[in-house]
C-alpha positions as CSV (number, residue, x, y, z in Angstrom):
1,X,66.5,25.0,124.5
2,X,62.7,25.2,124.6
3,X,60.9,25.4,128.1
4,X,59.8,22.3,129.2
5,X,61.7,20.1,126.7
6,X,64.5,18.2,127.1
7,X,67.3,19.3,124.6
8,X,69.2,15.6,124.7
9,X,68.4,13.4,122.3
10,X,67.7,9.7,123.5
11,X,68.2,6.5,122.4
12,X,65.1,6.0,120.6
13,X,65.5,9.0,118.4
14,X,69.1,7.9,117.7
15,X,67.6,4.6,117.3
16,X,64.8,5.9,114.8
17,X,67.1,8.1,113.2
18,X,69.6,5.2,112.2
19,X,66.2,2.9,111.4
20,X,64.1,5.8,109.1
21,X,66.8,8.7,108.1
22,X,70.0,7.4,108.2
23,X,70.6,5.2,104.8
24,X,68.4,7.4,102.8
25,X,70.7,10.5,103.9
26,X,73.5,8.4,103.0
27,X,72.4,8.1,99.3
28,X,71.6,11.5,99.3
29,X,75.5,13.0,100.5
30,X,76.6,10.6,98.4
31,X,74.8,11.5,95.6
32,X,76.5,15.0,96.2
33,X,79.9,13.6,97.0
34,X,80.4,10.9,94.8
35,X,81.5,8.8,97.2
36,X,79.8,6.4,99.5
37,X,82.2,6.2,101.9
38,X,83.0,10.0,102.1
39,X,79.0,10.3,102.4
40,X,79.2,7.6,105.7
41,X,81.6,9.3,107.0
42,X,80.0,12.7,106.7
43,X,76.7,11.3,108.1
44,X,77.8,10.0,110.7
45,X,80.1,12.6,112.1
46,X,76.9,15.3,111.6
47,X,75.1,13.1,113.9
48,X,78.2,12.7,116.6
49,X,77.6,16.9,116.1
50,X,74.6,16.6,116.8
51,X,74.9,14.6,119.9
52,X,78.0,16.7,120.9
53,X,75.2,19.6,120.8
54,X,72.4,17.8,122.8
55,X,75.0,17.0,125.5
56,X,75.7,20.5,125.9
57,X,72.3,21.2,126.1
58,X,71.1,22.6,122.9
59,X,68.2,22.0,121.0
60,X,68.2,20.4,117.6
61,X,64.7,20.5,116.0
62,X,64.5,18.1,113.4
63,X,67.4,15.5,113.7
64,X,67.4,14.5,110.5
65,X,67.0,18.2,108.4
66,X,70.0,19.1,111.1
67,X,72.3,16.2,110.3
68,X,71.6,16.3,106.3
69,X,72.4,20.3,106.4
70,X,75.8,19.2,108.2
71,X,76.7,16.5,106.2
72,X,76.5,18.1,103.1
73,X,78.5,21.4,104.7
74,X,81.0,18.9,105.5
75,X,81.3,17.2,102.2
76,X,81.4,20.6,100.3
77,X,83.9,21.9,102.6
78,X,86.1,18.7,101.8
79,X,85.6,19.3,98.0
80,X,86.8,23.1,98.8
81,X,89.9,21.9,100.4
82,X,90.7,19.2,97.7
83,X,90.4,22.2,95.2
84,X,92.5,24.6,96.7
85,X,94.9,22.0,97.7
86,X,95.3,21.2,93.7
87,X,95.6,25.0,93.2
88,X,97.8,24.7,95.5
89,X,100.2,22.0,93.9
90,X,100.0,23.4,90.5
91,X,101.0,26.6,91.7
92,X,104.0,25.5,93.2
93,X,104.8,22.9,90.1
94,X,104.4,26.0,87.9
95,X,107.4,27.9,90.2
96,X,109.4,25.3,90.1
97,X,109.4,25.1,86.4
98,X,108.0,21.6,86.5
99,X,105.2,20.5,84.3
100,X,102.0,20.0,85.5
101,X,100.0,16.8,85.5
């Protein structure tokens, strides 16, 4: 936290956040994801992060560069999981002596 600044973030930022950042960060993870749905979801848990953070008392410096960083780490960590969990699958249709599809 910076002297002399309050590290929570308010309702107006939240508020202007939603307003300003929010849809066009949307786009953006979905853009990246594919999905819009996968990029709501992303969004919008970045930001309870976010808030999560501020609560504790730490500073976030720019809302918006913080949640888009966030969302997209979570939307490339859920592309990393889908892939190994296919590796995954075919590996173990490959032991079994099944074919894989």
């Amino acid at each position: 936290m910076f002297p002399g600044r309050e590290a929570r973030l308010d309702d107006a930022e939240i508020r202007g956040f939603l307003a300003r950042d929010y849809p066009r960060l949307v786009n953006a993870v979905a853009l990246a994801s594919g999905s819009y749905p996968a990029a709501e979801d992303a969004v919008q848990e970045a930001l309870v992060r976010a808030w999560i953070r501020s609560e504790r008392g730490e500073h976030v410096e720019s809302l918006p560069g913080w949640v888009a960083a966030v969302a997209l780490n979570l939307t490339r960590s859920g592309w990393r999981r889908t892939m190994a969990e296919r590796r995954a699958r075919r590996r173990l249709l490959e032991r079994s002596g099944s074919a894989v599809t």
